[in-house]
VOZAGU-697348 format. One record per residue (C-alpha): residue number from 0; x, y, z. Coordinates in steps of 0.02 Angstrom, whole numbers, plus 50000, padded with zeros to 5 digits. Layout:
N
<k NUM, east X, north Y, up Z>
...
END
This chain:
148
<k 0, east 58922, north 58385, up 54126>
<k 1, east 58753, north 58351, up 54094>
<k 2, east 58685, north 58510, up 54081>
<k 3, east 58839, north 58507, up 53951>
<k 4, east 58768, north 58364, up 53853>
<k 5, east 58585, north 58409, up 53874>
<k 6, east 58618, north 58591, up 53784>
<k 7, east 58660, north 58462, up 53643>
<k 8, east 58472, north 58421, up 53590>
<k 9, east 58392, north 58570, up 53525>
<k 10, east 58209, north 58499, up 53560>
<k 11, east 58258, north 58461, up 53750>
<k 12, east 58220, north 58528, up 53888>
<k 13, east 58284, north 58432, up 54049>
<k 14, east 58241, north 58434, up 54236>
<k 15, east 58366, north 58427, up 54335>
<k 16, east 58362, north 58330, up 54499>
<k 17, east 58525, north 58369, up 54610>
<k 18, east 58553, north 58268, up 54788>
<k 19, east 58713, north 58331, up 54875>
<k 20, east 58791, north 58261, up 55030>
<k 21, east 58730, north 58103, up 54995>
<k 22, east 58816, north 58013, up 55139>
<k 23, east 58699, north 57869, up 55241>
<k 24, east 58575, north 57766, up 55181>
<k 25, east 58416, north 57853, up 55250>
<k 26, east 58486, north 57988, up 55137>
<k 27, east 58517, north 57867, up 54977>
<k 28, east 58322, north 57819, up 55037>
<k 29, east 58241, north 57962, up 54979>
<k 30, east 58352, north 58002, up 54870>
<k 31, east 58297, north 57833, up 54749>
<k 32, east 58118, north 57862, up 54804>
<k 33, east 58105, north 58022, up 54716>
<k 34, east 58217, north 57938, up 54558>
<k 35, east 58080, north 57794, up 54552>
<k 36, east 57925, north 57937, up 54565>
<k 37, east 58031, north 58029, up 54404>
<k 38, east 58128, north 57918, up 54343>
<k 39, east 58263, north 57980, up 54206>
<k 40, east 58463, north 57956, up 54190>
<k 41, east 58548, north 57977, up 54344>
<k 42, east 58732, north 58041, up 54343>
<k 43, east 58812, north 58017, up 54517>
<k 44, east 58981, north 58048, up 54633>
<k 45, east 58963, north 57952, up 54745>
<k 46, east 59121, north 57869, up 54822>
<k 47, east 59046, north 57750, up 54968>
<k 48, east 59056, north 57561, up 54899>
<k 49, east 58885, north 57529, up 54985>
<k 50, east 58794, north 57670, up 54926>
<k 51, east 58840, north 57646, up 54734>
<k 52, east 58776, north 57473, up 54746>
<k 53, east 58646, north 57515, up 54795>
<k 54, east 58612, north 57663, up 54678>
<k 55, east 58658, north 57536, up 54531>
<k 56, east 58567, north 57381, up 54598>
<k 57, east 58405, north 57507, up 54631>
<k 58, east 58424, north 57577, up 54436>
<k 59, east 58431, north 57418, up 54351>
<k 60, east 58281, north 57355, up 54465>
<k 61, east 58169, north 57510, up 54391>
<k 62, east 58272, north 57529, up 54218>
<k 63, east 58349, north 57664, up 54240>
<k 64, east 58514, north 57724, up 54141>
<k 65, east 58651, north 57764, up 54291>
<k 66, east 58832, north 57819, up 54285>
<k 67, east 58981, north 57858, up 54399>
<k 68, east 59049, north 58016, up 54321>
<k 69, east 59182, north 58011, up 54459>
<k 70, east 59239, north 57828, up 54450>
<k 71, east 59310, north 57857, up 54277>
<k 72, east 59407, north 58022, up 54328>
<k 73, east 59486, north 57953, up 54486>
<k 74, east 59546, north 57787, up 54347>
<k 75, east 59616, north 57913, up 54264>
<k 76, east 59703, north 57992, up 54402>
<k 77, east 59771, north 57854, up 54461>
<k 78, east 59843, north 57801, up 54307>
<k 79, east 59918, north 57952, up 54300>
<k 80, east 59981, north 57991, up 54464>
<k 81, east 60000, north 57803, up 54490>
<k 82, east 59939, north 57797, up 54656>
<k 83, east 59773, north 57764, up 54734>
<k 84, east 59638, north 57847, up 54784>
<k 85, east 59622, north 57900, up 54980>
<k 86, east 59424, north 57854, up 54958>
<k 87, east 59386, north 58002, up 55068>
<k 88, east 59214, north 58054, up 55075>
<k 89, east 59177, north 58248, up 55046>
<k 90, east 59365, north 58291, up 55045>
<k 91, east 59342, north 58446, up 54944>
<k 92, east 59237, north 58507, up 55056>
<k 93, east 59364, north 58522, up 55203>
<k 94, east 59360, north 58665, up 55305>
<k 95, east 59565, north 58737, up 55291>
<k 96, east 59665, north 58894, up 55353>
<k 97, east 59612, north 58957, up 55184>
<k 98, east 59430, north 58945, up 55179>
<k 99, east 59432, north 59038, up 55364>
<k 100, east 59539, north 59165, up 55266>
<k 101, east 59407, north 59187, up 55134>
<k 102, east 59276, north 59205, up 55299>
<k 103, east 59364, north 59319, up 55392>
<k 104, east 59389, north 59438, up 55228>
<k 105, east 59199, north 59434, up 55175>
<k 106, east 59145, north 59455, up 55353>
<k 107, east 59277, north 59617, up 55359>
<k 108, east 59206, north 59666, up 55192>
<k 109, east 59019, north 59669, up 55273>
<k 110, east 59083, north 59766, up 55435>
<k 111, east 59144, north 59904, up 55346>
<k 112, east 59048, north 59905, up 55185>
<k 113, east 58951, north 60085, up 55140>
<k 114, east 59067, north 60153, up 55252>
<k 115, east 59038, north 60093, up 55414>
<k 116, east 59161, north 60069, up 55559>
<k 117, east 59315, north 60161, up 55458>
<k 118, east 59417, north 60094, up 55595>
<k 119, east 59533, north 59984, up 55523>
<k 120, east 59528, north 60046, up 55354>
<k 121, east 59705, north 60032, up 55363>
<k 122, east 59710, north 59838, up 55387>
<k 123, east 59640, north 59833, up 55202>
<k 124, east 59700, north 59778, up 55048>
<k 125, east 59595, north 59857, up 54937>
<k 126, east 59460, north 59976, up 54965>
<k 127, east 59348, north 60047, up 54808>
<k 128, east 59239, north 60187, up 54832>
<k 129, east 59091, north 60245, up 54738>
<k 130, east 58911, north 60293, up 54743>
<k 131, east 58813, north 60192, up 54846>
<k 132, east 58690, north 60069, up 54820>
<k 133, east 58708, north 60069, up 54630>
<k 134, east 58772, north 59945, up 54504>
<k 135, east 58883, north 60086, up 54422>
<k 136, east 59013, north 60051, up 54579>
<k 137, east 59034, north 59973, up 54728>
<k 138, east 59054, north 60050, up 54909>
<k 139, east 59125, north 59884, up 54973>
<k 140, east 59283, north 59866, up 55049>
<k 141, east 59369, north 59688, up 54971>
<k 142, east 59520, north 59572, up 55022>
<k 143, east 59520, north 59641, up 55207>
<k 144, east 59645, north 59548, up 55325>
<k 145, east 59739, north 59466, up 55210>
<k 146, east 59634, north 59460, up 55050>
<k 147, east 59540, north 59348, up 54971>
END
């Protein structure tokens, strides 16, 4: 969103500072010690009660513009769905049956890619062929084991 909003102002050029898996305190630590060496506007996710006071309480101590672009989503979303949130930290990053899917295709992609191990071609999906090792076409073998 705010590379989004940046691409707005023709005579600006921003740096962009990104901190993910911000999760504990030591980690918030650092993280506000580099915003008070550079300080600029600082756009955030995070969910954890503690760690957005903080955040907040530490921008307003050094001036510095700060915004949940989250908080006003999951209002949103509520209202909506009319339910509440679950709160849960990192939830889309969960690990599921599909994500090992995904895994186990690109690791059966790299086995038999340029060819090698042609056992269990047969277990494929799809297979392309073409010359090797240029961008013209690929030699890769794609959406093995149940595709991806």
């Amino acid at each position: 969103m705010a590379r989004a909003v940046a691409a707005q102002y023709a005579n600006v050029t921003p740096v962009e500072h990104v901190y993910p898996l911000v999760r504990s305190q030591k980690q918030l630590d650092r993280v506000l010690d580099e915003i008070e060496e550079a300080p600029g506007i600082v756009l955030f996710t995070l969910l954890e009660k503690d760690l957005v006071a903080r955040l907040e309480d530490k921008c307003k101590q050094i001036n510095v513009l700060s915004l949940s672009i989250i908080g006003p989503v999951m209002q949103l979303f509520e209202a909506y769905l009319g339910a509440a949130t679950t709160g849960r930290v990192g939830a889309q990053h969960v690990l599921n049956a599909e994500y090992f899917k995904r895994i186990d295709a690109l690791n059966y992609t790299m086995i038999h890619d340029d060819g090698q191990h042609v056992e269990g071609l047969d277990e494929a999906d799809v297979v392309l062929v073409g010359v090797s090792r240029t961008s013209l076409a690929c030699s890769a073998l794609l959406c093995g084991g149940g595709g991806v």
